[in-house]
C-alpha positions in Angstrom: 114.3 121.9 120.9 111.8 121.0 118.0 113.9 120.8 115.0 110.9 119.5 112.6 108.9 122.6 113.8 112.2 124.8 113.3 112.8 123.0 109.7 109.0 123.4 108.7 109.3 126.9 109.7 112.5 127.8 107.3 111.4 126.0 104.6 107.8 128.0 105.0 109.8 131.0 104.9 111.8 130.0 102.2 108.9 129.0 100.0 107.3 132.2 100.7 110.8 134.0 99.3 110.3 132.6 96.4 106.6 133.6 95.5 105.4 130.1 95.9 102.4 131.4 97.9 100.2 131.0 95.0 100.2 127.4 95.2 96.8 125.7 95.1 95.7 124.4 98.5 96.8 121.3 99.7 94.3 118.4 99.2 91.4 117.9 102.4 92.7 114.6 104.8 90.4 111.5 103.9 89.8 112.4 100.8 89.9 109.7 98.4 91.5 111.2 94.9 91.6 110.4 91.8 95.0 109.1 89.8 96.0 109.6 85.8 98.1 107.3 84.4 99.2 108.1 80.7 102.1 105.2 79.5 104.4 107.2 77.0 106.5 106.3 74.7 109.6 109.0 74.3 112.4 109.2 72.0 115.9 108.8 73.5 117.5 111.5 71.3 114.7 113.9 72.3 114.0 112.7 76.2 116.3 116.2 78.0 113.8 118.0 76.4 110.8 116.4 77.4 112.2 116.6 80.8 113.2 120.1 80.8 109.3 120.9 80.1 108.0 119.0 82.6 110.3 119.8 85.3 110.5 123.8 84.5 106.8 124.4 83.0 104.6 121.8 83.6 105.1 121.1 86.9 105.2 124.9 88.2 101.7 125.7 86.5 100.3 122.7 87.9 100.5 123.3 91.0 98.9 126.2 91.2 95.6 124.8 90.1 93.1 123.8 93.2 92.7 120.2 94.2 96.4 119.0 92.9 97.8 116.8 94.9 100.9 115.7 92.8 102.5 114.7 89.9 105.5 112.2 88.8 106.9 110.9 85.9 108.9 107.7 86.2 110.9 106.1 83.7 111.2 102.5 83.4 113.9 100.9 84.4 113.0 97.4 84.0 110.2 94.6 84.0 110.5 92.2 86.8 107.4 90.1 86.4 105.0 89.4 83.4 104.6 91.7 80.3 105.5 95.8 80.5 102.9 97.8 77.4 104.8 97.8 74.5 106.0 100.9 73.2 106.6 102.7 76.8 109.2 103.8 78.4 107.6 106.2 81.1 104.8 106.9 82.9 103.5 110.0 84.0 101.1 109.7 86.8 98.7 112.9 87.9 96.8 112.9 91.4 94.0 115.7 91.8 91.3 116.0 95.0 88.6 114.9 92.4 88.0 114.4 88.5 85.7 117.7 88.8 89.1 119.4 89.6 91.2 117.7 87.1 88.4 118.4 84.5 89.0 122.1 85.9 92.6 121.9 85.3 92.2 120.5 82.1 90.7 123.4 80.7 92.2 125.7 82.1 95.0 128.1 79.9 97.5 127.0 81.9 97.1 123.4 81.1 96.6 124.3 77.3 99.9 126.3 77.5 101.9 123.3 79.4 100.6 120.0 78.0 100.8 120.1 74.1 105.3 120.9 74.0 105.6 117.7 76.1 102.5 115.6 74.5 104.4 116.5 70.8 107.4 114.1 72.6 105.0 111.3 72.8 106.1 109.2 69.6 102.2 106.9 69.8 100.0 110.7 69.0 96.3 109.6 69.4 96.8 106.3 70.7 98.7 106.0 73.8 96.7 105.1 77.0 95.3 107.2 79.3 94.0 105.6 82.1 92.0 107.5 85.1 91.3 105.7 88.5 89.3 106.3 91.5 91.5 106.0 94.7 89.4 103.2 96.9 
């Protein structure tokens, strides 16, 4: 019996239940991607919300949006070495195909629609780091 097969299976079928066949196509094998890093710094008194957005709006537009590969947002829990940026408490982290297709998503409606509610969270406006690398 090939219970990965079986399990890949239900959860296709499952997926497909839901209308989550409009999610952008997975990311080509070999491809080296590129990663967004933003360090935020969000209130405590104001962090549900934040979450709420991301998990329920954010993270169902973006993937929909071609070359999206993933997206995560960690909180810190603690510094175990050396010296954490001040002011930040979480990171978000964003993996597209290419910066073409992040530049894509970027300006797309969806993105414009999604972004700005959780950005308005971020207590450093205009000067928190965003930092974009190239997967080597």
């Amino acid at each position: 019996m090939n219970r990965r097969g079986i399990l890949r299976s239900m959860a296709a079928a499952a997926l497909a239940a839901l209308g989550a066949t409009r999610l952008a196509p997975r990311a080509r094998a070999q491809t080296k991607h590129i990663r967004l890093y933003v360090e935020m710094d969000i209130d405590p008194a104001h962090e549900q919300e934040m979450l709420d957005l991301f998990h329920n709006q954010f993270v169902p537009e973006a993937v929909r949006h071609e070359g999206y590969i993933r997206v995560k947002l960690l909180k810190r829990r603690s510094v175990l070495q050396g010296t954490a940026p001040e002011h930040t408490n979480y990171r978000f982290e964003l993996e597209f195909e290419s910066e073409e297709l992040r530049q894509r998503w970027i300006a797309s409606d969806g993105h414009q629609r999604v972004w700005p509610p959780i950005e308005k969270f971020i207590r450093t406006q205009g000067t928190y780091p965003v930092v974009l690398y190239d997967e080597m």
